[in-house]
C-alpha positions in Angstrom: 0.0 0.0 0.0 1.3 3.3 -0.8 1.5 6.6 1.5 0.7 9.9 0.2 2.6 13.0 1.9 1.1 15.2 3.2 1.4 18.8 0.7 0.5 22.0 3.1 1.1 21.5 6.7 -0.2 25.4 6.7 -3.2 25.6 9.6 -4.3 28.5 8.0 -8.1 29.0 7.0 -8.9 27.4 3.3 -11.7 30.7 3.2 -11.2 34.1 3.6 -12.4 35.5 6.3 -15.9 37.4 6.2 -13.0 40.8 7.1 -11.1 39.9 4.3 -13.8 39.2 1.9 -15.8 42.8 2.6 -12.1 44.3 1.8 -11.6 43.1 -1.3 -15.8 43.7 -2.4 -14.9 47.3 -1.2 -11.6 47.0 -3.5 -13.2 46.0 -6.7 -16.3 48.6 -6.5 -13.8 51.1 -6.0 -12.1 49.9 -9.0 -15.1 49.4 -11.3 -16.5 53.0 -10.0 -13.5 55.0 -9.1 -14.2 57.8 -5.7 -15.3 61.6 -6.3 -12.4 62.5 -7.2 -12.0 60.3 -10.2 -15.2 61.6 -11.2 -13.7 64.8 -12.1 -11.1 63.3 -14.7 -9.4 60.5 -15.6 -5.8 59.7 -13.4 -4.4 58.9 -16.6 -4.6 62.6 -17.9 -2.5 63.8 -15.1 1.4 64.3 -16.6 3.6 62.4 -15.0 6.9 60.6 -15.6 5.3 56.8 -15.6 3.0 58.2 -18.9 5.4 59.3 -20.9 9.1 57.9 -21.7 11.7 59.4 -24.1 14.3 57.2 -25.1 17.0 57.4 -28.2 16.3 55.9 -31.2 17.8 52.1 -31.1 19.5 50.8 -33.8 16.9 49.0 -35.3 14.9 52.2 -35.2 17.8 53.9 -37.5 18.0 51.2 -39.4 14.3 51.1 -40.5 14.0 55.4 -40.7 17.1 54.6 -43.2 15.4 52.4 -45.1 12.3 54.2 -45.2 14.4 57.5 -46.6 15.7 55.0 -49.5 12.2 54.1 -50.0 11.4 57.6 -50.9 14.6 58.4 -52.9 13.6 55.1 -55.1 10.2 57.2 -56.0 12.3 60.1 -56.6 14.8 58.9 -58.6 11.4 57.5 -60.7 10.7 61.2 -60.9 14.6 61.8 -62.4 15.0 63.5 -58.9 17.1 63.0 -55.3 16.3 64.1 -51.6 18.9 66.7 -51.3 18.2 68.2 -48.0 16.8 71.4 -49.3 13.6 72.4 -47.7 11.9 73.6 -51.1 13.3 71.2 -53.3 12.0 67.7 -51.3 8.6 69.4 -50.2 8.3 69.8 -54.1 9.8 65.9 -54.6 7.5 64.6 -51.9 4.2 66.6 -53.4 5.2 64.9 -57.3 5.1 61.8 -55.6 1.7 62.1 -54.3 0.4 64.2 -57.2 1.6 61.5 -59.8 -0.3 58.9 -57.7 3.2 56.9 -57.1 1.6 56.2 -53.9 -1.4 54.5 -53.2 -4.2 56.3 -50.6 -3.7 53.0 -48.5 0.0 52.3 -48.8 0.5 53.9 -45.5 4.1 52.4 -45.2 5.4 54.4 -47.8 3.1 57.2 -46.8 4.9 57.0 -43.2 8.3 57.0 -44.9 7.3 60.4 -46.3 6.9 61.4 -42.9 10.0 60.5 -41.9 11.8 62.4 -45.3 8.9 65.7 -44.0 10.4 65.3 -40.6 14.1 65.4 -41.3 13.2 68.4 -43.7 11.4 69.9 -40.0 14.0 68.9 -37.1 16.9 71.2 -39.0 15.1 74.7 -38.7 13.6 73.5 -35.2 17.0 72.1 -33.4 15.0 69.0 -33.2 15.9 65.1 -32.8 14.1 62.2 -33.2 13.6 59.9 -30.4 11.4 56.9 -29.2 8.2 58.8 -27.5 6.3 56.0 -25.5 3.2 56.6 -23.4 -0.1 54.6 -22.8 -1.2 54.4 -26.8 2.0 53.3 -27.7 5.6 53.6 -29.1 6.2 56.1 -31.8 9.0 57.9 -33.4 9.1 61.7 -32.8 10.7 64.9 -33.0 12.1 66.1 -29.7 13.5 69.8 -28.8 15.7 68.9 -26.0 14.8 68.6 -22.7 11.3 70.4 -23.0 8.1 68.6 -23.6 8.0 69.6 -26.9 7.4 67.1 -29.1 6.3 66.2 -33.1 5.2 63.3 -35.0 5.6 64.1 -38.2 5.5 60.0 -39.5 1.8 60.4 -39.9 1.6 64.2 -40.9 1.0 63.1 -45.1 -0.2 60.1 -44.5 -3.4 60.8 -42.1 -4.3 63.5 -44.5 -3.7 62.2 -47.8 -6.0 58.8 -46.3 -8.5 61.2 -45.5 -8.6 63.0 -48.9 -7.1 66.3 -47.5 -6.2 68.0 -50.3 -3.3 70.8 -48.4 0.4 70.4 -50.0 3.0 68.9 -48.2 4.7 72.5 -48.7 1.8 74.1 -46.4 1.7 71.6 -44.1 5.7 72.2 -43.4 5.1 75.6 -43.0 2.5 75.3 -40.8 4.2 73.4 -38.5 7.4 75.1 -38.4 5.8 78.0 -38.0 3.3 77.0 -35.1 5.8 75.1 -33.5 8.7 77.9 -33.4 5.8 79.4 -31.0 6.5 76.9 -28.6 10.0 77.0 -28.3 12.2 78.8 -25.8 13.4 81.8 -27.6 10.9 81.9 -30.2 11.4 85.7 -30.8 15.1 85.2 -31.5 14.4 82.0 -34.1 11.7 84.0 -36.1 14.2 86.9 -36.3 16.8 84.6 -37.3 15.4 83.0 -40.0 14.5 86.2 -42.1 
């Protein structure tokens, strides 16, 4: 005949007390209903350092923005044109691209790498960098002015519109950026005069 050991030698309860069990009732309908103070907005709206994370572009983030930038310079070549740099000359490169339909409304890879060709054309005139932004929605690549909580996303700039049928050029959208964000930034006064 065999013997079974015994597992628990524990002469603890196998319930939880009635205590116990009114604690953790009170727990969960504080949980599912929040207190008044929750009712006023949500904790997750609060800033905080938990929310939001900055972090340097890894390498496999360069890696991919790299390719993305040779995806664009493919199209352009296509055109008998190359990114060069020059703010006027690859706003006018990226809007030949849409406007002779090399792009498809839903190719939103390519769309995104626009973005990241828009973005480089941005971060110069700003003193931006890209970095990793993380927060509760996700992880995305963004534009970063130092150590202020100034930040861009320009990866999804042409591509949100152009899915949506927004007709503005790529050249207005730039603009309109730079100039709205130059607002923000420390010093604005002293860029705007600067770049006249």
């Amino acid at each position: 005949m065999f013997t079974v050991a015994q597992l628990s030698t524990s002469n603890t309860d196998k319930q939880p007390s009635s205590a116990r069990s009114l604690a953790l009732a009170m727990v969960a309908l504080l949980m599912t209903y929040g207190t008044p103070a929750w009712s006023q907005g949500s904790i997750w709206q609060q800033p905080s350092d938990v929310e939001i994370r900055i972090e340097p572009l890894s390498s496999i983030d360069q890696q991919f923005m790299r390719e993305q930038r040779a995806r664009i310079e493919v199209l352009s070549n296509r055109l008998g044109r190359r990114l060069t740099g020059s703010p006027d000359r690859d706003l006018e490169t990226l809007q030949m691209i849409l406007d002779k339909h090399l792009v498809a409304r839903d190719d939103r890879l390519t769309l995104q790498a626009m973005g990241i060709v828009l973005g480089d054309l941005l971060s110069r005139p700003l003193r931006m960098d890209w970095v990793v932004y993380r927060d509760r929605a996700g992880r995305s690549r963004a534009l970063s002015y130092r150590d202020q909580s100034i930040y861009l996303f320009p990866v999804t700039m042409i591509a949100r519109r152009f899915e949506a049928g927004n007709t503005c050029s790529i050249a207005d959208i730039y603009q309109r950026v730079l100039n709205d964000t130059r607002q923000q930034l420390p010093g604005a006064r002293w860029l705007q005069d600067s770049s006249d």
